[in-house]
Biotite code that builds the C-alpha atoms (Angstrom):
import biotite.structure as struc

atoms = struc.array([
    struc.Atom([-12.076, -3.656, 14.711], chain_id="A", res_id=1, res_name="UNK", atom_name="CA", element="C"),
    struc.Atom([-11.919, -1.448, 11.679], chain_id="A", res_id=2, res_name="UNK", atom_name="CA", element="C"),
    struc.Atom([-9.227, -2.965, 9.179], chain_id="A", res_id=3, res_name="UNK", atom_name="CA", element="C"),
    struc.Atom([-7.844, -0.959, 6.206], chain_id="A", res_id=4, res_name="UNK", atom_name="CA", element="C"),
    struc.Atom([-6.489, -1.985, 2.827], chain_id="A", res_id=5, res_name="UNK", atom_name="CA", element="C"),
    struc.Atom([-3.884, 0.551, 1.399], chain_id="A", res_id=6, res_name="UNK", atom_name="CA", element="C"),
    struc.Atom([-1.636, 1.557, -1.896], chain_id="A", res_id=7, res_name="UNK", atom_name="CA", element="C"),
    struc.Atom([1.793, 2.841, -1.396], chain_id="A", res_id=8, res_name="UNK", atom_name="CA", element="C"),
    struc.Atom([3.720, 4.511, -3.747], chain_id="A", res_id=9, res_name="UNK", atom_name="CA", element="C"),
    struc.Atom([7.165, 5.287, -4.380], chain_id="A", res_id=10, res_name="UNK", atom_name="CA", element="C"),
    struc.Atom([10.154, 6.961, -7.070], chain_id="A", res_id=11, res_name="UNK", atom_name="CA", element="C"),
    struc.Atom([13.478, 4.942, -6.554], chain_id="A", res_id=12, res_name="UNK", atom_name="CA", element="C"),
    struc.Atom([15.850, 4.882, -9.888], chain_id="A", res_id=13, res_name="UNK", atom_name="CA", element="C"),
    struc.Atom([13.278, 7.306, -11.770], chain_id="A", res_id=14, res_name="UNK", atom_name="CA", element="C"),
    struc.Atom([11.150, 4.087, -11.381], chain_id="A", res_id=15, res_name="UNK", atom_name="CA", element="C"),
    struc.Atom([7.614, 4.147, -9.502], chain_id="A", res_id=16, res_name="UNK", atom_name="CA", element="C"),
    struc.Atom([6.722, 1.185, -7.330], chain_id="A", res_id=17, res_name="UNK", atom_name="CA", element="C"),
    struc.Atom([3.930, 0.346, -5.918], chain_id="A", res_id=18, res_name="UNK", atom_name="CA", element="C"),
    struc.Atom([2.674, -2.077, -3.212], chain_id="A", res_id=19, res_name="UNK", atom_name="CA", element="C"),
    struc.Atom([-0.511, -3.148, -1.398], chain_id="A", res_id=20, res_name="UNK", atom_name="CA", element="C"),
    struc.Atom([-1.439, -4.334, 1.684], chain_id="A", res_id=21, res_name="UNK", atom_name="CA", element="C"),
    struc.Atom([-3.970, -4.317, 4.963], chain_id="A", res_id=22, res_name="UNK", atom_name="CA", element="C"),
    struc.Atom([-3.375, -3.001, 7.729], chain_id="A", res_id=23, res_name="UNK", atom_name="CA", element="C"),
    struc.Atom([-5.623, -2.278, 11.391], chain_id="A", res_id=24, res_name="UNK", atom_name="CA", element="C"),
    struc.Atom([-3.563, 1.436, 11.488], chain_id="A", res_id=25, res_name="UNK", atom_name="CA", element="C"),
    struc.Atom([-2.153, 2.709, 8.465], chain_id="A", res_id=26, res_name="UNK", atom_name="CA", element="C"),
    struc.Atom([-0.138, 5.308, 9.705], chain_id="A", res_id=27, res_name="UNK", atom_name="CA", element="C"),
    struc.Atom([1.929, 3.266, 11.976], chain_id="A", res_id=28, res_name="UNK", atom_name="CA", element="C"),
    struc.Atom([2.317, 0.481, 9.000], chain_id="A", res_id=29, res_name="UNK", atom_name="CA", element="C"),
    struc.Atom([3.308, 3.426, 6.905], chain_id="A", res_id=30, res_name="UNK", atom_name="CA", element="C"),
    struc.Atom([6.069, 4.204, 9.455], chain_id="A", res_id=31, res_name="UNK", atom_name="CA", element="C"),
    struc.Atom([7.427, 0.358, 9.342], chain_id="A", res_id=32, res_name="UNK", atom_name="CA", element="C"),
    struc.Atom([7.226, 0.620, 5.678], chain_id="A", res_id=33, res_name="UNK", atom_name="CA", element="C"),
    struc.Atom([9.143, 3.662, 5.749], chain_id="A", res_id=34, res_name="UNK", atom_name="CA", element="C"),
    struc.Atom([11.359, 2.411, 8.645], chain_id="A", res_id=35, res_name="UNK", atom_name="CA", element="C"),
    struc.Atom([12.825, -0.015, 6.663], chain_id="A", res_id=36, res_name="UNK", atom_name="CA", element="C"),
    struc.Atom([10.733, -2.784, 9.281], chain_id="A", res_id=37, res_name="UNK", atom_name="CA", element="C"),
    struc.Atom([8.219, -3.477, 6.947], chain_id="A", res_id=38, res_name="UNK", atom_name="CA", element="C"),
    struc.Atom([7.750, -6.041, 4.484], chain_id="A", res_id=39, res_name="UNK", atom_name="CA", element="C"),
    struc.Atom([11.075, -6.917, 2.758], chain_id="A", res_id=40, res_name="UNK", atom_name="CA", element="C"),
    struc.Atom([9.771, -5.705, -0.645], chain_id="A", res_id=41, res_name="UNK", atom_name="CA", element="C"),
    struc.Atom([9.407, -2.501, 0.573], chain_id="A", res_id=42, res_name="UNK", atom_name="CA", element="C"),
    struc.Atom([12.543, -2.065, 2.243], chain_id="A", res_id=43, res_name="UNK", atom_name="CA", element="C"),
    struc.Atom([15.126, 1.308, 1.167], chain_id="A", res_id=44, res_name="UNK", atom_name="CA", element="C"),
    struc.Atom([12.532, 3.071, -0.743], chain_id="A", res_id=45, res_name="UNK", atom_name="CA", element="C"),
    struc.Atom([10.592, 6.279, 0.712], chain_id="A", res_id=46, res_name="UNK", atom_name="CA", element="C"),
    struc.Atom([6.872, 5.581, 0.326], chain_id="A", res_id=47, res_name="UNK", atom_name="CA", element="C"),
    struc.Atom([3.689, 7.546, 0.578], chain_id="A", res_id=48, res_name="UNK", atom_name="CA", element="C"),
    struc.Atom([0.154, 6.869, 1.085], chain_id="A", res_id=49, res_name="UNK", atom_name="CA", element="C"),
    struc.Atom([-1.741, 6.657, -2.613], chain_id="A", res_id=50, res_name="UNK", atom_name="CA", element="C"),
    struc.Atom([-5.063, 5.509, -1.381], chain_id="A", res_id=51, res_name="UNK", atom_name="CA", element="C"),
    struc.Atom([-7.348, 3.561, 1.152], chain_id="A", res_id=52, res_name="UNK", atom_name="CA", element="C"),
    struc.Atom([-10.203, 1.675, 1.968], chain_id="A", res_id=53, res_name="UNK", atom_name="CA", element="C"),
    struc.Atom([-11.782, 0.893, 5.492], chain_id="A", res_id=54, res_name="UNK", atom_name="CA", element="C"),
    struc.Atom([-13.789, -2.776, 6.011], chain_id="A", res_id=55, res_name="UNK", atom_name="CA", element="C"),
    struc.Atom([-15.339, -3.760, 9.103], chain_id="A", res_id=56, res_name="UNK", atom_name="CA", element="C"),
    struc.Atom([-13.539, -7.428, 8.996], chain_id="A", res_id=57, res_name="UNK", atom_name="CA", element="C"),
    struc.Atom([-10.151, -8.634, 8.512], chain_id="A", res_id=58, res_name="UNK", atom_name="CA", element="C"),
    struc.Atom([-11.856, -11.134, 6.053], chain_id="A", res_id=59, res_name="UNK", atom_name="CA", element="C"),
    struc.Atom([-13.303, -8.492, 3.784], chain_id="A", res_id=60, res_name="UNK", atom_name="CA", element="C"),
    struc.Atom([-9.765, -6.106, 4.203], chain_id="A", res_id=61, res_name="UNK", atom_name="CA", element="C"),
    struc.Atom([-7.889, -9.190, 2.701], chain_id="A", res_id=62, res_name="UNK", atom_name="CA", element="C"),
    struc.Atom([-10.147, -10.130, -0.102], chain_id="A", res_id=63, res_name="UNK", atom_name="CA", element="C"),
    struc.Atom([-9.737, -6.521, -1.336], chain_id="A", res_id=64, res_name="UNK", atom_name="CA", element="C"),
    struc.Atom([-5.868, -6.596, -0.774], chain_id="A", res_id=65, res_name="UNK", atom_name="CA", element="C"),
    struc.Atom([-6.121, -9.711, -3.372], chain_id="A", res_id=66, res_name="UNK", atom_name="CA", element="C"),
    struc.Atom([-8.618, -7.997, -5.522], chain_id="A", res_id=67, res_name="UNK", atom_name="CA", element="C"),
    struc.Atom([-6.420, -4.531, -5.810], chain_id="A", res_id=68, res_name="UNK", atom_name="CA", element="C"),
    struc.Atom([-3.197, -6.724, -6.229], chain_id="A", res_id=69, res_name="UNK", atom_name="CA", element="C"),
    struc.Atom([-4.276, -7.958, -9.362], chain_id="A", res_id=70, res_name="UNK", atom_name="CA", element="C"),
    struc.Atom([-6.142, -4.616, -10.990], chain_id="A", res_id=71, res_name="UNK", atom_name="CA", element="C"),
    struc.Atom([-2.685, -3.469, -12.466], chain_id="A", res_id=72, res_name="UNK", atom_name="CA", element="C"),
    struc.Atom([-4.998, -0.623, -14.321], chain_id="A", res_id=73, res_name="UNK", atom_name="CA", element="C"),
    struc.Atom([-5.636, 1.162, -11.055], chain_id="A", res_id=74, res_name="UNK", atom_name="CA", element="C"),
    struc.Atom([-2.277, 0.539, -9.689], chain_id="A", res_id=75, res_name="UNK", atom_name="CA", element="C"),
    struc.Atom([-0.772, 2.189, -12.888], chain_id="A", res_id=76, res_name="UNK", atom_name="CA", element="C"),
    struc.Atom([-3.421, 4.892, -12.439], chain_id="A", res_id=77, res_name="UNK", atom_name="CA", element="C"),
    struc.Atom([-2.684, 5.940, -8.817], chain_id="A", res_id=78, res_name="UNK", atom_name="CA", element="C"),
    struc.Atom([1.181, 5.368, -9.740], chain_id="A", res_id=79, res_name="UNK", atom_name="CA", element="C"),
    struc.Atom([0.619, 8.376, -11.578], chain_id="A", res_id=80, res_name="UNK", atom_name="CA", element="C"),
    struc.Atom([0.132, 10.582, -8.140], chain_id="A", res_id=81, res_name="UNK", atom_name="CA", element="C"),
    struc.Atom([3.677, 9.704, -7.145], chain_id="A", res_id=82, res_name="UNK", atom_name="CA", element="C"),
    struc.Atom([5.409, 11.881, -10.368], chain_id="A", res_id=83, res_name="UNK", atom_name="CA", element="C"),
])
């Protein structure tokens, strides 16, 4: 099963946000997100897709979700697509 890590990004209050997570479909996560049924962080905000990365494991997807949660730089960086 092909697992995917992911960056959101969204504008709410002249503010960008950004949030990661994993994911074995993106698009339908994306939906949740966007439903409001996603995680609670991400609730009443519009978000869009920033960036991606497949992994063959579940293991490896979540090591990367850590690693990207903690590289502020590149967060800041693909904040940046959002303006």
């Amino acid at each position: 099963m092909t697992c995917f890590v992911y960056v959101l990004g969204s504008l709410h209050r002249g503010r960008v946000t950004t949030y990661v997570g994993w994911t074995n479909d993106i698009e339908r996560r994306l939906a949740r997100h966007n439903a409001g049924t996603g995680a609670r962080s991400t609730r009443g905000r519009v978000w869009m897709l920033l960036h991606s990365e497949s992994f063959e494991t579940r293991n490896e997807a979540m090591s990367r979700e850590w690693h990207l949660k903690r590289d502020r730089a590149f967060r800041k960086q693909l904040a940046r697509l959002v303006t």
